[in-house]
PyMOL commands that place a pseudoatom at each C-alpha (Angstrom):
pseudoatom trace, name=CA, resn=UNK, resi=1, chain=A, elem=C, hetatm=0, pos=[-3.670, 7.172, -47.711]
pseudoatom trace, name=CA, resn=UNK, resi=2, chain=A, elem=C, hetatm=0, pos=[0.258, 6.322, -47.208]
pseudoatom trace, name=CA, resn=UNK, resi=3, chain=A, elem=C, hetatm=0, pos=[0.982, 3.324, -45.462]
pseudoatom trace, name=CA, resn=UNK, resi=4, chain=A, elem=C, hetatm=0, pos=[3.766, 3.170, -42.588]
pseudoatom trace, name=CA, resn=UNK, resi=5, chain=A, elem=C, hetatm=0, pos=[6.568, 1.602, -45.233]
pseudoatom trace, name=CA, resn=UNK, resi=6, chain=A, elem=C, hetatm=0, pos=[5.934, 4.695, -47.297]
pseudoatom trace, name=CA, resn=UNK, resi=7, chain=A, elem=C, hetatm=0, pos=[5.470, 7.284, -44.279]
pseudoatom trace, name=CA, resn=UNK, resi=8, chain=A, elem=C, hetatm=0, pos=[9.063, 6.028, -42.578]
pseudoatom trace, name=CA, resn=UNK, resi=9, chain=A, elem=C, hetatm=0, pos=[10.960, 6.320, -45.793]
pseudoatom trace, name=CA, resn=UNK, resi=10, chain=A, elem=C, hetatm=0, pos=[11.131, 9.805, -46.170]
pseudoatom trace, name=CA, resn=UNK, resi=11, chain=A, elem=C, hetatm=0, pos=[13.986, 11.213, -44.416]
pseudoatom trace, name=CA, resn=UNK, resi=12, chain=A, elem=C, hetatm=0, pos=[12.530, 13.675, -42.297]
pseudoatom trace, name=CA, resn=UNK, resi=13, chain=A, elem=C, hetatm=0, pos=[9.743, 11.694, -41.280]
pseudoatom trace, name=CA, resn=UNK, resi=14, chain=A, elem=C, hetatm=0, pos=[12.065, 9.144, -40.392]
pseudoatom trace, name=CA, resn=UNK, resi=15, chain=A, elem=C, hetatm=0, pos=[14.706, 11.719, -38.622]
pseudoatom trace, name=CA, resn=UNK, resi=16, chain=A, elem=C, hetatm=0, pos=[11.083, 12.211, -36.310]
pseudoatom trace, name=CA, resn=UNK, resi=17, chain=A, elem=C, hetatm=0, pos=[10.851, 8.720, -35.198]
pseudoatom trace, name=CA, resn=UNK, resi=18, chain=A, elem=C, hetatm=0, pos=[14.219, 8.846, -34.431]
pseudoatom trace, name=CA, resn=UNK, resi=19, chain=A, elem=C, hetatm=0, pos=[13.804, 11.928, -32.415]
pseudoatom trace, name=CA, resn=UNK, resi=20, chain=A, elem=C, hetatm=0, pos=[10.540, 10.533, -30.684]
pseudoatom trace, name=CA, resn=UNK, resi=21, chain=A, elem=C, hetatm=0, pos=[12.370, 6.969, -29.994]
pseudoatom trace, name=CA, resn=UNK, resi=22, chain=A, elem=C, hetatm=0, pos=[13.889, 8.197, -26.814]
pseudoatom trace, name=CA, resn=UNK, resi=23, chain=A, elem=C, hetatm=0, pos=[11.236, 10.228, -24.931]
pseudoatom trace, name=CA, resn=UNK, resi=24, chain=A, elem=C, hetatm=0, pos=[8.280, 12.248, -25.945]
pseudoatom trace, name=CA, resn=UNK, resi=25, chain=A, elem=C, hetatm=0, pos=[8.792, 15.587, -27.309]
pseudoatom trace, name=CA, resn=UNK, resi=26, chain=A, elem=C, hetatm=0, pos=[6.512, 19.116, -28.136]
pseudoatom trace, name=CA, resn=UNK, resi=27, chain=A, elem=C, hetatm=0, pos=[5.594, 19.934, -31.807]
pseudoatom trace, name=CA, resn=UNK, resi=28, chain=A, elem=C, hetatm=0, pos=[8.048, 22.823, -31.125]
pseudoatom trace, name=CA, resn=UNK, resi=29, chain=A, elem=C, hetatm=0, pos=[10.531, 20.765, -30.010]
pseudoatom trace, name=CA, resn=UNK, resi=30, chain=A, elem=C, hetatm=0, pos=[11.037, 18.662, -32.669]
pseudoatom trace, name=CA, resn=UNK, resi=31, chain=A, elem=C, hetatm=0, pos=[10.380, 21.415, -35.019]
pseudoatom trace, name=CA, resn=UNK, resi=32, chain=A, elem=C, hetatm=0, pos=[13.777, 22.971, -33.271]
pseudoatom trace, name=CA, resn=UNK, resi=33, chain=A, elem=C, hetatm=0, pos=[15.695, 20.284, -35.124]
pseudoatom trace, name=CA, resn=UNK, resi=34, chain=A, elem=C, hetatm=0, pos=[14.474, 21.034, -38.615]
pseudoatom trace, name=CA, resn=UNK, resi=35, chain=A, elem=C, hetatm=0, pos=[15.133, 24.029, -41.041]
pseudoatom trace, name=CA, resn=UNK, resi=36, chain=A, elem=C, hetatm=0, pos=[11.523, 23.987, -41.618]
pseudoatom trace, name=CA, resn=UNK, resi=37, chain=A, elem=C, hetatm=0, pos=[8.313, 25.521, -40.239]
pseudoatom trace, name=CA, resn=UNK, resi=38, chain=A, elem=C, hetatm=0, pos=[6.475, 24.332, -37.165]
pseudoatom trace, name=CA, resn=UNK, resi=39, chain=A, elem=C, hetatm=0, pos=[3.507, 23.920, -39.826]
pseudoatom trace, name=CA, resn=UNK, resi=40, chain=A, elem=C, hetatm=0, pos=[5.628, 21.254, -42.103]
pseudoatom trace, name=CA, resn=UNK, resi=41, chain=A, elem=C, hetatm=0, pos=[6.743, 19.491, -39.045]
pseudoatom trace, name=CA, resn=UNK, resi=42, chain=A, elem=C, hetatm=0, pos=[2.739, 19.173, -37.717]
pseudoatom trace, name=CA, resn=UNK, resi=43, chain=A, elem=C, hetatm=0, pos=[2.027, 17.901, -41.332]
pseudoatom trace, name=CA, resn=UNK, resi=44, chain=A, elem=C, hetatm=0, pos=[4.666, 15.176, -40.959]
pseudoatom trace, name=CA, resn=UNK, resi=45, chain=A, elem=C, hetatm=0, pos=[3.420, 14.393, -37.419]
pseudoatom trace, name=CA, resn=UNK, resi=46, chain=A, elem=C, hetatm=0, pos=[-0.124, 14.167, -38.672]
pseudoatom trace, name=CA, resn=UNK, resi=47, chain=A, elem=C, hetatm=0, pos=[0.874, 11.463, -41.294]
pseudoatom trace, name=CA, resn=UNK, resi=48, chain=A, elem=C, hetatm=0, pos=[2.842, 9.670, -38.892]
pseudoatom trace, name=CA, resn=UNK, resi=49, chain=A, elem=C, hetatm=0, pos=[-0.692, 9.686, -36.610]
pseudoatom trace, name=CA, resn=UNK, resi=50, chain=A, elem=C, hetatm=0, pos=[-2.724, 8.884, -39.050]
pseudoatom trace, name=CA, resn=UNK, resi=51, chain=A, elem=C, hetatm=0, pos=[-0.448, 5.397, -40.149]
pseudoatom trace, name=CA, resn=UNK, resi=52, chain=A, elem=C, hetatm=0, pos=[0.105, 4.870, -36.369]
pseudoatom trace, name=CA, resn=UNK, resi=53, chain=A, elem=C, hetatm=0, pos=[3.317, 5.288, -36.113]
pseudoatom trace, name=CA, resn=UNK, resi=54, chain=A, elem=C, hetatm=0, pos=[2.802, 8.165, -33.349]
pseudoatom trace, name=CA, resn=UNK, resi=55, chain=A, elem=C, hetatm=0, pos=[0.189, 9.221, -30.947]
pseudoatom trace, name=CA, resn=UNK, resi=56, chain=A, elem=C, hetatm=0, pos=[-0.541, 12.984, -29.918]
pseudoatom trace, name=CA, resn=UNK, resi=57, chain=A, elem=C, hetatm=0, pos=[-1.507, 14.034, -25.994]
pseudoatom trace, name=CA, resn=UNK, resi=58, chain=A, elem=C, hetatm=0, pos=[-2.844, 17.632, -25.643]
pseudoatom trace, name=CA, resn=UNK, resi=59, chain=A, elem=C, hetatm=0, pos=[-1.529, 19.214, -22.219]
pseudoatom trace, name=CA, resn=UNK, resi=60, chain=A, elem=C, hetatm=0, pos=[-2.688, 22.298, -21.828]
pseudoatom trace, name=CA, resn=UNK, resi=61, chain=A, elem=C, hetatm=0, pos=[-2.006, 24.458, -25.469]
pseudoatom trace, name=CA, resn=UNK, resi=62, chain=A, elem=C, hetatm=0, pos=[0.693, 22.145, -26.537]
pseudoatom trace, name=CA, resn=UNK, resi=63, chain=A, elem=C, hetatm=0, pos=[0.617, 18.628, -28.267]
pseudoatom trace, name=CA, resn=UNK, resi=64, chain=A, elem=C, hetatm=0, pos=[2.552, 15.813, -27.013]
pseudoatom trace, name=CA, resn=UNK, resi=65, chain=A, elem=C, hetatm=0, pos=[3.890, 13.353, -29.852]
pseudoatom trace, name=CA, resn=UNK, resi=66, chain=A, elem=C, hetatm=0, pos=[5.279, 9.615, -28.350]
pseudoatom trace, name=CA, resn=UNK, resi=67, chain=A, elem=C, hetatm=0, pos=[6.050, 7.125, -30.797]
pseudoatom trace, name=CA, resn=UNK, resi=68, chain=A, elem=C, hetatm=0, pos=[3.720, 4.417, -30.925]
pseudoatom trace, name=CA, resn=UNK, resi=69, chain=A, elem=C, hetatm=0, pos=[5.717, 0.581, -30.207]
pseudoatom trace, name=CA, resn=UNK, resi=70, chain=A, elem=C, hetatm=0, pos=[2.956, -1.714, -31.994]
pseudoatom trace, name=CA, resn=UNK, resi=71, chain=A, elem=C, hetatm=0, pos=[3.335, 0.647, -34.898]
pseudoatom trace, name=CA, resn=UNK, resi=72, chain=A, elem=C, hetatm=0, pos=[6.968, 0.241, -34.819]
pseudoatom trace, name=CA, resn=UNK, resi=73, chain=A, elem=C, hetatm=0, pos=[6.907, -3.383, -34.179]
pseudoatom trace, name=CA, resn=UNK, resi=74, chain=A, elem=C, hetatm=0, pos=[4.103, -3.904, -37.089]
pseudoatom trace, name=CA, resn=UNK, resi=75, chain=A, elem=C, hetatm=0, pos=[6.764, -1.196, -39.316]
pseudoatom trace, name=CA, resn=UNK, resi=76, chain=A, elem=C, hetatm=0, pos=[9.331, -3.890, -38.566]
pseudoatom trace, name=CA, resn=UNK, resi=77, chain=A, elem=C, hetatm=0, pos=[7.413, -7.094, -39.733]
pseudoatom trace, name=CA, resn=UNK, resi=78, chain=A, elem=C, hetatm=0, pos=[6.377, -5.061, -42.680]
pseudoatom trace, name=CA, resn=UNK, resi=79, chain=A, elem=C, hetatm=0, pos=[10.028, -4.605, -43.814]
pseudoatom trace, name=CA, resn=UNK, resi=80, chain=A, elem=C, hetatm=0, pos=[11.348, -8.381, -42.516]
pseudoatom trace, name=CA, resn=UNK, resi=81, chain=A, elem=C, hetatm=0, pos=[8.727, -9.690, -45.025]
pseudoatom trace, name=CA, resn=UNK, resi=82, chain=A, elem=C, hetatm=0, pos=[10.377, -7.299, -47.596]
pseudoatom trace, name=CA, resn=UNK, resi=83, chain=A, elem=C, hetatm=0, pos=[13.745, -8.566, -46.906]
pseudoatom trace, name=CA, resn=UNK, resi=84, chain=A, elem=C, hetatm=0, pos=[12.912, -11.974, -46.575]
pseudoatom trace, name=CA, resn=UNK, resi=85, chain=A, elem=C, hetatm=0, pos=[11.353, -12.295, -49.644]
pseudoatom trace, name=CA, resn=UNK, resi=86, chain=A, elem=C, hetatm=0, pos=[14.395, -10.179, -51.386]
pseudoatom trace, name=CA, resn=UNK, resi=87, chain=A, elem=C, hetatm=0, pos=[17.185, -12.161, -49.828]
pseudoatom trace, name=CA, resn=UNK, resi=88, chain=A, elem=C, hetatm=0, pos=[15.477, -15.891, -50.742]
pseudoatom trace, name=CA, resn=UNK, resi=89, chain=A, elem=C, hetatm=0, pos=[15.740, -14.593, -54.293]
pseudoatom trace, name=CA, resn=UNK, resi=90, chain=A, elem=C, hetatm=0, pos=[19.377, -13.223, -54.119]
pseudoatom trace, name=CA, resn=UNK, resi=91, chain=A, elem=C, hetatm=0, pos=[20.096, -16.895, -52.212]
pseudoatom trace, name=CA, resn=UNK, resi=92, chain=A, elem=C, hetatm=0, pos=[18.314, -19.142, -55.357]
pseudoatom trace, name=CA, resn=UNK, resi=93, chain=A, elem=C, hetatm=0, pos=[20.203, -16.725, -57.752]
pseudoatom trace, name=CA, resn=UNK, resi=94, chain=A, elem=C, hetatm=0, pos=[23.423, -17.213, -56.367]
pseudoatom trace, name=CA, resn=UNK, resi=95, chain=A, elem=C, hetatm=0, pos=[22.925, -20.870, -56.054]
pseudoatom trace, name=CA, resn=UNK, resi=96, chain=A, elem=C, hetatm=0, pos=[22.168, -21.071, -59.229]
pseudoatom trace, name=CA, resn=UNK, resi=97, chain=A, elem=C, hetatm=0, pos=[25.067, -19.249, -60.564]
pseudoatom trace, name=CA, resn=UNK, resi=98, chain=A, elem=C, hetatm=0, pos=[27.413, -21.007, -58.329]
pseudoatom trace, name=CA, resn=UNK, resi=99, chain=A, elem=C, hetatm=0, pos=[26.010, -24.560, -60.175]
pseudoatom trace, name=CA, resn=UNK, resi=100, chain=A, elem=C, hetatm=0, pos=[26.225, -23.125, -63.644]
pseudoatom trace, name=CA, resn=UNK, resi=101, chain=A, elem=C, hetatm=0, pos=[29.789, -21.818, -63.199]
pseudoatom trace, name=CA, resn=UNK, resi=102, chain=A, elem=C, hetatm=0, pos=[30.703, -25.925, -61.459]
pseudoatom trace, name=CA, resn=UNK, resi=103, chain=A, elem=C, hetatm=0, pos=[29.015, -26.767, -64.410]
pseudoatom trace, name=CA, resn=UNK, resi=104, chain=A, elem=C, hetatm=0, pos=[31.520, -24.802, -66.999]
pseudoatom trace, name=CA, resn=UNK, resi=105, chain=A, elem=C, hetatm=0, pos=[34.402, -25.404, -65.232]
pseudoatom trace, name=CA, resn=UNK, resi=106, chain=A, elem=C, hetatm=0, pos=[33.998, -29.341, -65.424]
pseudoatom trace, name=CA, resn=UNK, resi=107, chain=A, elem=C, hetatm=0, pos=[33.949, -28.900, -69.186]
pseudoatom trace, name=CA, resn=UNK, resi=108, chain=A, elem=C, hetatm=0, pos=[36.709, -26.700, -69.634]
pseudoatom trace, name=CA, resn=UNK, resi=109, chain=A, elem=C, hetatm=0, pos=[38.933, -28.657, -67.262]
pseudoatom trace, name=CA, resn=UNK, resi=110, chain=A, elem=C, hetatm=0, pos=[39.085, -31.366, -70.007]
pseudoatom trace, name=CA, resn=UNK, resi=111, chain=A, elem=C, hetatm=0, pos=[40.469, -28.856, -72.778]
pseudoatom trace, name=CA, resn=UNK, resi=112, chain=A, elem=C, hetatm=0, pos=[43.968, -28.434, -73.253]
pseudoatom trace, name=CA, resn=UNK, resi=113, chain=A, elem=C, hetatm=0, pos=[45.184, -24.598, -72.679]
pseudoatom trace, name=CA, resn=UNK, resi=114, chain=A, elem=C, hetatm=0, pos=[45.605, -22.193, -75.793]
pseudoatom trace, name=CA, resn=UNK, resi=115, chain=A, elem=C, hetatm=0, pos=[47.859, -19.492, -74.979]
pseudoatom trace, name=CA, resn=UNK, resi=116, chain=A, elem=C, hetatm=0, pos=[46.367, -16.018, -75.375]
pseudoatom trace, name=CA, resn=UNK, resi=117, chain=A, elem=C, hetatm=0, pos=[47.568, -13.427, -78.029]
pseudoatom trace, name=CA, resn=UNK, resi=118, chain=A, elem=C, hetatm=0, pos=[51.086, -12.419, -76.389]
pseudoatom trace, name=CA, resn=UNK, resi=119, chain=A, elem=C, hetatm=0, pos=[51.175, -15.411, -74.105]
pseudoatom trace, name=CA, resn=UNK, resi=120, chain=A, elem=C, hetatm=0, pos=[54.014, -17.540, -74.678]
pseudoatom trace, name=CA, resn=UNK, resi=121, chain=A, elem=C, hetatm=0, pos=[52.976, -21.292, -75.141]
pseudoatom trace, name=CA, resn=UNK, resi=122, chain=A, elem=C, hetatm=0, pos=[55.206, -23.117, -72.317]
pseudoatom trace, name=CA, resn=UNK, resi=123, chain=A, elem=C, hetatm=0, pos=[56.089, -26.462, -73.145]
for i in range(1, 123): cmd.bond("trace and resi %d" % i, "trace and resi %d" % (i + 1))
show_as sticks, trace
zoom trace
């Protein structure tokens, strides 16, 4: 079974939950926004059920689809841990690189500058 990182990341799933953000819509409706079948679209829906990122209402012969907010919100955490995570590790890295490059700089502040091939040594 896909979980709801994996179900919003592909693009027309996530084009749905846009869709369904604003208001409840019809099966066919949504469909209407697709160049795919109704069928494809029901598949996608199903997915997004079965995760919880959408509930279905039958009214009479048509299905309902709203999107589900503790789905969304628990979507949400999901990808704030991700980022979290990701961005402490860019932070450490870039710390570290920041020190290293202090580090050189104090040494090679002490040398006395060569002039590179074609550079003219000023006096």
């Amino acid at each position: 079974m896909t979980d709801a990182l994996s179900a919003a990341a592909e693009p027309t799933r996530r084009r749905i939950l846009q869709l369904l953000a604003p208001r409840p819509r019809t099966v066919s409706e949504i469909a209407a926004e697709f160049p795919v079948t109704r069928s494809a679209i029901s598949q996608h829906l199903l997915l997004l059920e079965q995760v919880g990122l959408v509930a279905a209402e039958k009214v009479g012969r048509q299905r309902i689809y709203r999107v589900l907010p503790g789905g969304l919100h628990d979507l949400q955490a999901e990808i704030n841990r991700f980022w979290t995570h990701e961005l402490d590790l860019l932070v450490s890295d870039a710390h570290q690189r920041h020190e290293h490059t202090d580090r050189s700089s104090d040494h090679t502040s002490d040398r006395p500058h060569r002039p590179v091939r074609g550079e003219r040594e000023t006096p």
